[in-house]
RODREN-928796 format. One line per 4 residues: their letters; for each residue x, y, z of N, C-alpha, C, O. Coordinates in pm, whole numbers. Layout:
REM RODREN-928796
a) X Y Z X Y Z X Y Z X Y Z | ...
END
This chain:
REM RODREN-928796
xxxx) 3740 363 -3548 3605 417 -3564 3614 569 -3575 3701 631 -3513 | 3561 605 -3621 3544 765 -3664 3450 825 -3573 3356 768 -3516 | 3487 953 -3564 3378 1032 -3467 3240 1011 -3456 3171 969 -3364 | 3208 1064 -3604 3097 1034 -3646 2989 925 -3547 2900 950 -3466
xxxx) 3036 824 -3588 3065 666 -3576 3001 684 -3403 2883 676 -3367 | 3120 711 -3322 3088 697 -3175 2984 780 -3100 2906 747 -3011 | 3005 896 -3163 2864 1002 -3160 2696 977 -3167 2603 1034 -3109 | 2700 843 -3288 2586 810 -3283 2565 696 -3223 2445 667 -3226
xxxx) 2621 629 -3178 2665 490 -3105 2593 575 -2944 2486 535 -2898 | 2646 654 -2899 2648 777 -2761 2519 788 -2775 2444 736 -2692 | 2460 875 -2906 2351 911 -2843 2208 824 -2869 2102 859 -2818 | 2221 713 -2949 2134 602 -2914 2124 524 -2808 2025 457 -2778
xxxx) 2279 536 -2719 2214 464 -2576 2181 564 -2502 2131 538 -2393 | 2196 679 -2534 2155 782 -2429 2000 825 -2482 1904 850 -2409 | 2003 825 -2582 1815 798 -2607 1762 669 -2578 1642 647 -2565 | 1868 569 -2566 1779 461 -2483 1742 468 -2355 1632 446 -2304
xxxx) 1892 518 -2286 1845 536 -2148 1777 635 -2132 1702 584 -2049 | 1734 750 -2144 1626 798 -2103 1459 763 -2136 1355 791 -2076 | 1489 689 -2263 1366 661 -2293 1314 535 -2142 1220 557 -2066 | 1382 443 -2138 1396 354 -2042 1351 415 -1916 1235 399 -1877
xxxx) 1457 503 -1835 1414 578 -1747 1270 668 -1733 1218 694 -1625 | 1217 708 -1863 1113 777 -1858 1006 663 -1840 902 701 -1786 | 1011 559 -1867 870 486 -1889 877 445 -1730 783 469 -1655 | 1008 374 -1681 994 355 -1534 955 445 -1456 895 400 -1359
xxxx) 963 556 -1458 971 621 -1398 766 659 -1384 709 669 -1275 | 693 672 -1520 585 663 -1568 498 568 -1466 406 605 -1393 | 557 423 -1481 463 286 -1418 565 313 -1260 501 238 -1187 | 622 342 -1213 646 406 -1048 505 501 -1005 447 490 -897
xxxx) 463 601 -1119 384 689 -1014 255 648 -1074 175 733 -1034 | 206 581 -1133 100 474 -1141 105 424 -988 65 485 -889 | 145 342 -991 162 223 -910 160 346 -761 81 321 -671 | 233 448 -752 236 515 -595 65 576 -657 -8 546 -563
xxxx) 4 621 -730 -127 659 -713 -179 558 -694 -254 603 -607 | -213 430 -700 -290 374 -677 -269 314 -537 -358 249 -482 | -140 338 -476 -133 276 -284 -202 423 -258 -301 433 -186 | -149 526 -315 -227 645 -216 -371 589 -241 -403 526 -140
xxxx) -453 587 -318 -576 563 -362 -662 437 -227 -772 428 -175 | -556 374 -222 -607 262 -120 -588 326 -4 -681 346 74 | -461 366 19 -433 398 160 -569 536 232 -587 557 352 | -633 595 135 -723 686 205 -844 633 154 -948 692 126
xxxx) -820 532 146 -1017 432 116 -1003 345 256 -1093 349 341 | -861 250 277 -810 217 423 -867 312 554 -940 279 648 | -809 432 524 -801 495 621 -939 563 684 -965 581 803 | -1023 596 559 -1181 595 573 -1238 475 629 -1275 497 744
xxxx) -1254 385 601 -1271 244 684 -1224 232 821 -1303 190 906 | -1084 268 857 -1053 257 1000 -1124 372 1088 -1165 354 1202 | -1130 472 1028 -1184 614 1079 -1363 541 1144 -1404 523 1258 | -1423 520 1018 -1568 455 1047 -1565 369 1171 -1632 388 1272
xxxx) -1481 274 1151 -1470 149 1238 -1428 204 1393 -1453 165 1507 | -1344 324 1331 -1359 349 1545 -1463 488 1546 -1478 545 1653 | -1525 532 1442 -1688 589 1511 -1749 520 1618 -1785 534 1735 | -1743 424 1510 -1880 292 1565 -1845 204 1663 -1931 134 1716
xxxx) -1721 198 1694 -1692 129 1858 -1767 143 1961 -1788 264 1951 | -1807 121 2026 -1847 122 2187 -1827 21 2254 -1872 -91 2231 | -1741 60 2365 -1729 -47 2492 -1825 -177 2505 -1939 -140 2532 | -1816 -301 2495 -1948 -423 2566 -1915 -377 2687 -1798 -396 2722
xxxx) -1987 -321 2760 -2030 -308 2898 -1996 -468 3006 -1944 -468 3117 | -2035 -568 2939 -2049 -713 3037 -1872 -767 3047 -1842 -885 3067 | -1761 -646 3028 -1644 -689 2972 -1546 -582 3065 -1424 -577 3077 | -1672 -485 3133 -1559 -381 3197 -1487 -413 3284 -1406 -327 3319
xxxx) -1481 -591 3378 -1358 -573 3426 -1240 -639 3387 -1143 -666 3458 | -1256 -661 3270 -1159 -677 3199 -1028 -602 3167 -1040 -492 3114 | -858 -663 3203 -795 -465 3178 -695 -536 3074 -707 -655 3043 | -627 -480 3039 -533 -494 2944 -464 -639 2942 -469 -708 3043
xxxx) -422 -669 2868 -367 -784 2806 -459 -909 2881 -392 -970 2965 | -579 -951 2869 -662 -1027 2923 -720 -1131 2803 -690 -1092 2690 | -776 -1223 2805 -812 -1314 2700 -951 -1352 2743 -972 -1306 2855 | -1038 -1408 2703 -1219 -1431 2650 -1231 -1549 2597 -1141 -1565 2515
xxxx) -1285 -1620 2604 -1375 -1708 2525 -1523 -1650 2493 -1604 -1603 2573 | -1537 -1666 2335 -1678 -1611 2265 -1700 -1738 2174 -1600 -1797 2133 | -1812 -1776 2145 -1900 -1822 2048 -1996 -1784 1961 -2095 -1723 2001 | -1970 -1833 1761 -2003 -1753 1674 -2129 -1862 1650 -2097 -1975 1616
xxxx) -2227 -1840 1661 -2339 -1993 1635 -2293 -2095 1632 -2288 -2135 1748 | -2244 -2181 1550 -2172 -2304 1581 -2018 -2306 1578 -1956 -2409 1607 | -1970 -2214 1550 -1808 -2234 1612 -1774 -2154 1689 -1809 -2036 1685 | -1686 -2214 1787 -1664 -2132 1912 -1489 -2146 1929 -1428 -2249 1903
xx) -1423 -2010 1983 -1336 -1990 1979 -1263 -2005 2150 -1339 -1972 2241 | -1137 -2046 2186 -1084 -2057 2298 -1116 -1918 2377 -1075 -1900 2491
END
């Protein structure tokens, strides 16, 4: 094979591989914008959710690692 020959052989996989690499690389930071995108819509939601907490009072002597029985209108949980 002649120079020529291997030269262009070289730089068609090397324009493949970067082309390759560039598009992955493209749908990677897609894909990480859209977990960031969730992760601070998540994180707004958890933020809200412990605004709005307050203690049930009928539960204070309750202490850590303790278990309840509650009932939801007709199904009721152990």
């Amino acid at each position: 094979m002649t120079k020529l020959l291997m030269y262009t052989i070289g730089t068609i996989l090397l324009v493949g591989y970067v082309g390759h690499t560039t598009y992955a690389l493209a749908e990677l930071r897609k894909t990480n914008a859209f977990l960031v995108e969730m992760i601070n819509y998540n994180a707004t939601h958890i933020e809200n959710i412990l605004i709005d907490v307050e203690p049930i009072k009928q539960f204070r002597g309750l202490t850590a690692n303790r278990s309840f029985s509650c009932s939801i209108g007709h199904v009721s949980a152990p």
